[in-house]
C-alpha positions as CSV (number, residue, x, y, z in Angstrom):
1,X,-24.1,-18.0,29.2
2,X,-24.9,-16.9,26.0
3,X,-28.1,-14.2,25.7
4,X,-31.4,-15.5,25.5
5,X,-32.0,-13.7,22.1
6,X,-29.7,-12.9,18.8
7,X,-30.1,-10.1,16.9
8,X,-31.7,-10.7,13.4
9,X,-28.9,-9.3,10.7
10,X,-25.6,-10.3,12.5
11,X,-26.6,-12.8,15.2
12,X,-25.1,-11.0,18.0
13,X,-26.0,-11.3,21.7
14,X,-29.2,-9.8,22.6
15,X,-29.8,-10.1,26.8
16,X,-33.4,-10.1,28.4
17,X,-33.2,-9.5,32.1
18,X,-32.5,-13.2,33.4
19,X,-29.7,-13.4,31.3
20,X,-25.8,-13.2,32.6
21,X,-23.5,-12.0,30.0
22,X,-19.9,-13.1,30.0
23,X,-16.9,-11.5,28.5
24,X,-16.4,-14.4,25.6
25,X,-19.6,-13.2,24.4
26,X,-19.1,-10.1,24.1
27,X,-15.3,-10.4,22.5
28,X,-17.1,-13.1,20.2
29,X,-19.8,-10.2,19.1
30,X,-17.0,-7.6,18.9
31,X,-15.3,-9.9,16.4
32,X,-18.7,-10.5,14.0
33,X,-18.9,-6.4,14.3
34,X,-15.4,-6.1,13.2
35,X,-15.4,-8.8,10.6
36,X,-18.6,-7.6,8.9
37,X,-17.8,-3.5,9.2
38,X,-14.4,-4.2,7.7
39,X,-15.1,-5.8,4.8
40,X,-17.5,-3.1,4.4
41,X,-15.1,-0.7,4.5
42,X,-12.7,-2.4,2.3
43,X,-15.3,-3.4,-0.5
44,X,-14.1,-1.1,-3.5
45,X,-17.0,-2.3,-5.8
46,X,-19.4,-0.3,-3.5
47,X,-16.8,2.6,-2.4
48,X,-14.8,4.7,-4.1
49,X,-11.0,4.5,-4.2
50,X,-8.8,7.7,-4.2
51,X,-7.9,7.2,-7.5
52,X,-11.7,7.6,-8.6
53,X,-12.7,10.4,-5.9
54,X,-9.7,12.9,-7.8
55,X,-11.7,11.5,-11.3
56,X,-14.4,12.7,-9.9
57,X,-13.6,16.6,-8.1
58,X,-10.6,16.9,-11.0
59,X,-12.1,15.6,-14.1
60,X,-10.3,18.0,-16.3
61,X,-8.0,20.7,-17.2
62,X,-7.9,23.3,-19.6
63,X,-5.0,25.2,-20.0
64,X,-4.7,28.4,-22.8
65,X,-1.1,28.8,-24.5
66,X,0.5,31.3,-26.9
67,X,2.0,29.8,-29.9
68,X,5.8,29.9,-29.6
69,X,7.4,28.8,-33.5
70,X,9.2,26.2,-32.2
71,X,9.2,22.7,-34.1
72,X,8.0,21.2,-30.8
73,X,6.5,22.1,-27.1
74,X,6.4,20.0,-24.0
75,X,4.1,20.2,-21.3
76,X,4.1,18.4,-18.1
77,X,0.8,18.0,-16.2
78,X,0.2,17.6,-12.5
79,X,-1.8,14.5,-13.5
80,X,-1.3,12.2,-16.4
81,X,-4.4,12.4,-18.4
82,X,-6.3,9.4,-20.1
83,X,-7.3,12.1,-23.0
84,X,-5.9,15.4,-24.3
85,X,-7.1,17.2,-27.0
86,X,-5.3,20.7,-28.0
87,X,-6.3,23.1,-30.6
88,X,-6.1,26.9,-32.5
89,X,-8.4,29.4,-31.2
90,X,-10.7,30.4,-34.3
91,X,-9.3,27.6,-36.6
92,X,-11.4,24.8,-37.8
93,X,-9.4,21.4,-37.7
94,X,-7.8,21.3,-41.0
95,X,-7.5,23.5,-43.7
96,X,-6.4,22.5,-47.1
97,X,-4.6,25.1,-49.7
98,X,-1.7,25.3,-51.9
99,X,-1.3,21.6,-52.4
100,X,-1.0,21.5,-48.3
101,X,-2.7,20.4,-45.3
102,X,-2.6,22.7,-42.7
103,X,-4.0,20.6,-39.3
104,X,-5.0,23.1,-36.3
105,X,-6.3,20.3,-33.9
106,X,-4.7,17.3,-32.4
107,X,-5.8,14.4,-30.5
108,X,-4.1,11.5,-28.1
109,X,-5.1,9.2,-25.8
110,X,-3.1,7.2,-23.2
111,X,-4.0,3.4,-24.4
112,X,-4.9,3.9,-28.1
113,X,-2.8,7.0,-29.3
114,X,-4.4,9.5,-31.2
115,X,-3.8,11.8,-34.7
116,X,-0.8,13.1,-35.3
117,X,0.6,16.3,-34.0
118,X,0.6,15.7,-30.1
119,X,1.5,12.6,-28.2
120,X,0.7,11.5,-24.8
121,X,3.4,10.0,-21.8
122,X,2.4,9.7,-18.4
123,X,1.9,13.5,-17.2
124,X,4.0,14.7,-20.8
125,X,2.1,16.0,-23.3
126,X,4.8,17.1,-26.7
127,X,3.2,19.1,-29.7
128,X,4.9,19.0,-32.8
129,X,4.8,22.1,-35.2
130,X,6.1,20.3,-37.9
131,X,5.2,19.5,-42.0
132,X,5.1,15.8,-43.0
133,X,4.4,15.2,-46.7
134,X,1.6,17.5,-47.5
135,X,0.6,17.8,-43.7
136,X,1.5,20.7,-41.8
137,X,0.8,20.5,-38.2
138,X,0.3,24.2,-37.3
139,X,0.0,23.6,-33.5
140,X,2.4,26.3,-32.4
141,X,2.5,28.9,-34.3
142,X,3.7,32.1,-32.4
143,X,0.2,34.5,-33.9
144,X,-2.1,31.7,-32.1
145,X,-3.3,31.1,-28.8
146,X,-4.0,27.2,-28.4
147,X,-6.1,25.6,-25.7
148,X,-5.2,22.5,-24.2
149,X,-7.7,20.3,-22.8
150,X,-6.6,17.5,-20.4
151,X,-9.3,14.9,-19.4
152,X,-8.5,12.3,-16.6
């Protein structure tokens, strides 16, 4: 026989004294409790994911490098970043003299690229040190230090 009483949130069995539980009801309560915890537990809109807990303790990187003159450098993360942005220590942006641009700070992002002078792939991050036109992309030049900053 089924308790007297149910309890208000879940409707499980609630015995006064002149009731006689029976072991259908309590398999049948055991089955609410397991129904209504799990989908707790699996609801992601209220919990956070693994994905979104490293976002959260890891949100960034920053990594300092010594210029090395070659036309282009690859990095590999231990992440792949949504966001990096890499620059030269006591250089403003971009600089322009003797009919050049000379660009110190670079900018990419995983969905919508970014400026030129670094690009973004998965965990790879490539700087070029390269002149197009009248840009120069001085982004490793071997008398800097550059700082890389790697957002998740």
């Amino acid at each position: 026989m089924p308790s007297s009483f149910k309890t208000e949130k879940l409707g499980l069995n609630f015995w006064a004294n002149i009731d006689r539980p029976v072991r259908s009801d309590f398999n049948l309560d055991n089955a609410v409790i397991d129904s209504v915890v799990g989908n707790h537990i699996d609801n992601n809109s209220i919990h956070l994911t693994e994905n979104d807990r490293n976002k959260l303790r890891d949100t960034y990187s920053i990594t300092l490098l010594q210029g090395t003159d070659n036309s282009s450098r690859t990095l590999t993360l231990d992440f792949s970043p949504s966001l990096v942005l890499y620059y030269a220590v006591d250089k403003p942006p971009a600089v322009y003299a003797d009919g050049v641009n000379k660009v110190y700070f670079a900018v990419s992002a995983k969905e919508s690229g970014g400026s030129g002078g670094v690009d973004l792939s998965g965990s790879t991050v490539t700087i070029s040190h390269t002149t197009t036109g009248d840009i120069r992309y001085d982004l490793n030049n071997s008398a800097r230090q550059y700082v890389l900053i790697a957002v998740r």
